[in-house]
N, C-alpha and C positions, 0 to 999 in steps of 0.2 A: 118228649121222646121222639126222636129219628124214625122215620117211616121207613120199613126194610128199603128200597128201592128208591130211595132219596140218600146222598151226600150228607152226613151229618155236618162238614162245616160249611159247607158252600151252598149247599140246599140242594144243588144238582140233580136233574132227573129226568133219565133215568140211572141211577147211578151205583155202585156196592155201598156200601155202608159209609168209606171212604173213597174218594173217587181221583185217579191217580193227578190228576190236575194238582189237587192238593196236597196229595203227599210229595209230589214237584215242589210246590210252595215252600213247603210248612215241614220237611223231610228228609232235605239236603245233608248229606255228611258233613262234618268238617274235621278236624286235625284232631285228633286227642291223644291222650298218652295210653299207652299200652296195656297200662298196669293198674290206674284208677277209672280211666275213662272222660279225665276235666279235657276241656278244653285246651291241647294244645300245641304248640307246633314243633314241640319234641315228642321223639318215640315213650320216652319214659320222662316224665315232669321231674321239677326240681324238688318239689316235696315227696314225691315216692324214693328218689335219690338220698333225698337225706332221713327219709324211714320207713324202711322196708318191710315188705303188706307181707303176710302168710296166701296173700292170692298171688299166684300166676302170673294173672291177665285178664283185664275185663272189656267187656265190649256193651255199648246201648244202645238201641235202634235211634232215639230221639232225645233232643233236650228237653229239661223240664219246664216249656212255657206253653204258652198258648199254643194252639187250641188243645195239645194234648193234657193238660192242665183239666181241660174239663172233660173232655174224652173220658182219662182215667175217674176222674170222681164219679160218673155216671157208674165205672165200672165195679168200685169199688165200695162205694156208701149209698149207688140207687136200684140196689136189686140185678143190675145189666150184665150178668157172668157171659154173654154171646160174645162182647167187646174181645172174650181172649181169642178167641181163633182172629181177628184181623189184629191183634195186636202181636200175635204170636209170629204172625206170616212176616209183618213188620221186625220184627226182631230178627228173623231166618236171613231176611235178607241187609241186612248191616253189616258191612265192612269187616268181612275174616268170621264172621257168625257161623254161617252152615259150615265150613271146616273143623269150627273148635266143637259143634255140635255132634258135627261126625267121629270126631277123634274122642272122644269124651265117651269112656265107660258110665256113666250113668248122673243125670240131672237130677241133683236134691233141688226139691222149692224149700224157700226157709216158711218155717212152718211160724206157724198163728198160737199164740196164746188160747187157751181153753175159752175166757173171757171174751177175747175179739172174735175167735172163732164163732162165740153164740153170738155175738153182736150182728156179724155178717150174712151169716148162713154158709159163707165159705170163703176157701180160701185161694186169691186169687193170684196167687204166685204159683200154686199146685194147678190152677188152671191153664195156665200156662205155660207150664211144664209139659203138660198132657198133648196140649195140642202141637208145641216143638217135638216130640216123642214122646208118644205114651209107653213104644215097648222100654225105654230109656229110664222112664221116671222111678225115683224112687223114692216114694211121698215119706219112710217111714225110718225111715237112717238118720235123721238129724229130730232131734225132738226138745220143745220149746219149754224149758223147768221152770221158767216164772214170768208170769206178766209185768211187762215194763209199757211205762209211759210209751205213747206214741215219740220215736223220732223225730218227729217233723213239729211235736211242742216244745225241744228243749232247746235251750242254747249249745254252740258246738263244743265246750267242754265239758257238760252233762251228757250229750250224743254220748262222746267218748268211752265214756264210765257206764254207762246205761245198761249194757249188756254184756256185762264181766258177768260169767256163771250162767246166761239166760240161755248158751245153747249146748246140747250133751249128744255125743253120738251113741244111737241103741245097743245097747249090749250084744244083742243076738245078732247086729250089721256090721260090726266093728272088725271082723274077722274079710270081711265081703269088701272092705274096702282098703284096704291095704293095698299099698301099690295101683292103685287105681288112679284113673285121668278122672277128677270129676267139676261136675260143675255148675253151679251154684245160679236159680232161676228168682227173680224178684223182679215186682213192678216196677220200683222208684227208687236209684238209689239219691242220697244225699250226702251224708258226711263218709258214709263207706260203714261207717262203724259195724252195721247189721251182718255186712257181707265179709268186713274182715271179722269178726265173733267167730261167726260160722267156720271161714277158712282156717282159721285156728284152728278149732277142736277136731275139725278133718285132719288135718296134716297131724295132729298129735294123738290121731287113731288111725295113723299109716298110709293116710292117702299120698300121692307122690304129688299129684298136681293138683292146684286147684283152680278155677278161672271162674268167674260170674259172667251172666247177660242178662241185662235187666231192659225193659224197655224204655225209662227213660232216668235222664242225670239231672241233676239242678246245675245250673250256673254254677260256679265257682266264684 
């Protein structure tokens, strides 16, 4: 565990938790497309072209490699729920982020299965929703009907299929989101699948827009 005032990659000290050298390093933007967030140096990629997402537009602070690789696992399976606020600030400041943040009636976090939910202690997309805007967030408008496999065990045509039925918009919020800019908070994406689920059932309970920001993406 990182000593508050030490650099967890570089060791740095005295330094924030992350110390900007690093995120210089390890932080750099590059080219992505608009609409999934891969890497690349079209506004919108050749695969969102030839099938077209229920999201908007997504945007990630980082790629999914090192160091932020272990950053997050500290956050997510060692107790470390603090990581959201410097991961959050990280996310604010990505490429069109604080505008879609600001234009955006209200940040769903995709929510946790009951099961992982006890596994954890909590849920760190909702944490990070809070610290991008708390008055924004809206932990309770998407709700998670069954637990599926982790993403990140299956192969990418299992991803695919994994969360047909897994997300429902509340009854009682469904009226609330109609015509609304929303937009969709998670830590990692990978094949999208999570994030386009979700975008679905939004848009086919009235939402008009929908975009994700997640903190980090996998290679392609």
């Amino acid at each position: 565990m990182h000593l508050p005032s030490q650099c967890a990659i570089c060791k740095a000290w005295p330094s924030h938790a992350i110390c900007s050298a690093c995120v210089g390093a390890f932080g750099q933007p590059v080219p992505r497309c608009q609409r999934c967030a891969a890497e690349s140096s079209l506004q919108i990629c050749s695969a969102c072209l030839q099938t077209p997402s229920a999201l908007n537009a997504c945007w990630t602070a980082m790629a999914y490699v090192w160091p932020w690789t272990s950053l997050i696992a500290e956050f997510k399976f060692q107790d470390q729920a603090s990581w959201a606020s410097h991961f959050a600030l990280l996310m604010q400041n990505a490429p069109f982020a604080a505008d879609a943040i600001e234009q955006a009636n209200a940040l769903i976090p995709i929510p946790l299965s009951f099961q992982r939910l006890a596994e954890r202690g909590y849920n760190q997309s909702l944490l990070l929703s809070q610290k991008l805007s708390l008055q924004k967030t809206h932990p309770h408008s998407l709700m998670r009907m069954r637990h599926t496999p982790a993403q990140s065990t299956l192969p990418r045509p299992e991803r695919l299929t994994n969360l047909n039925g897994a997300f429902a918009v509340a009854p009682l919020m469904a009226a609330k989101l109609r015509g609304q800019r929303v937009m969709l908070i998670d830590d990692v994406m990978t094949s999208g699948a999570t994030l386009e689920a979700a975008a679905r059932v939004l848009k086919q309970a009235g939402a008009s827009h929908v975009c994700a920001l997640v903190f980090a993406r996998t290679p392609a």
